[in-house]
Phi, psi and omega in degrees: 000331182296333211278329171277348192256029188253304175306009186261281179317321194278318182301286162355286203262050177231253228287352172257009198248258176331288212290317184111003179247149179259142191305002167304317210276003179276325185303311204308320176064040187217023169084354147345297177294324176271322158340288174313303180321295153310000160254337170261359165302309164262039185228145189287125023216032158318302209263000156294336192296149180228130152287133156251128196243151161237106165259143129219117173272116175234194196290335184253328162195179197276037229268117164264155155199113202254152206208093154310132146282040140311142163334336205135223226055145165270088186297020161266354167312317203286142229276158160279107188234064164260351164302132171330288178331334210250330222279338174268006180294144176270347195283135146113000170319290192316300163295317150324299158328296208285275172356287204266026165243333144294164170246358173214117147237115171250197202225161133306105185358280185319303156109066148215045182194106180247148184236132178248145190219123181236125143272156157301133167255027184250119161294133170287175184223181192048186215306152238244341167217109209270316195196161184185125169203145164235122187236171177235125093259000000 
């Protein structure tokens, strides 16, 4: 479950954060969204923006943090999407994920920086840091 709601978040903050594209164009349903997407991958200046990840795993949780160089969004704009009205929408699928699989996801002012937090609900065992890397790719 971590593992999908991170893939959710690097996919977000890649094709709505960098490249800049919106989940509107999955309605047109005519190839439009992977079009874009594969055209701003090699266009200035989509395809210089870098995520920057912060992982630290310790013995009590689990901490992510993802980081777009995008302008930016306001996820309270993003559609709810357990509403009836919402459910064939493509937009907040993600965010909705990144929820129910965690126990914290907040957002950044700017909204091009989300922090995921799974704690163990378990005692841990070993060492007070099991691993800690901040990487830019």
């Amino acid at each position: 479950r971590i593992g999908v709601a991170l893939e959710e978040a690097l996919l977000n903050a890649l094709i709505h954060g960098n490249l800049e594209v919106s989940s509107e164009l999955r309605l047109q349903n005519d190839g439009a969204y992977e079009k874009l997407i594969a055209l701003r991958r090699e266009k200035d200046p989509f395809r210089d923006r870098k995520l920057t990840i912060n992982a630290r795993l310790t013995p009590l949780e689990a901490r992510f943090v993802i980081r777009d160089e995008r302008p930016g969004f306001d996820v309270a704009q993003v559609p709810d999407p357990t509403d009836p009205e919402n459910l064939e929408k493509p937009s907040g699928r993600g965010l909705l994920l990144m929820r129910t699989f965690l126990d914290e996801v907040h957002h950044n002012e700017q909204g091009n920086e989300v922090t995921l937090i799974k704690r163990r609900t378990n005692k841990p065992h070993g060492s007070s840091l099991i691993n800690c890397c901040d990487r830019t790719c």
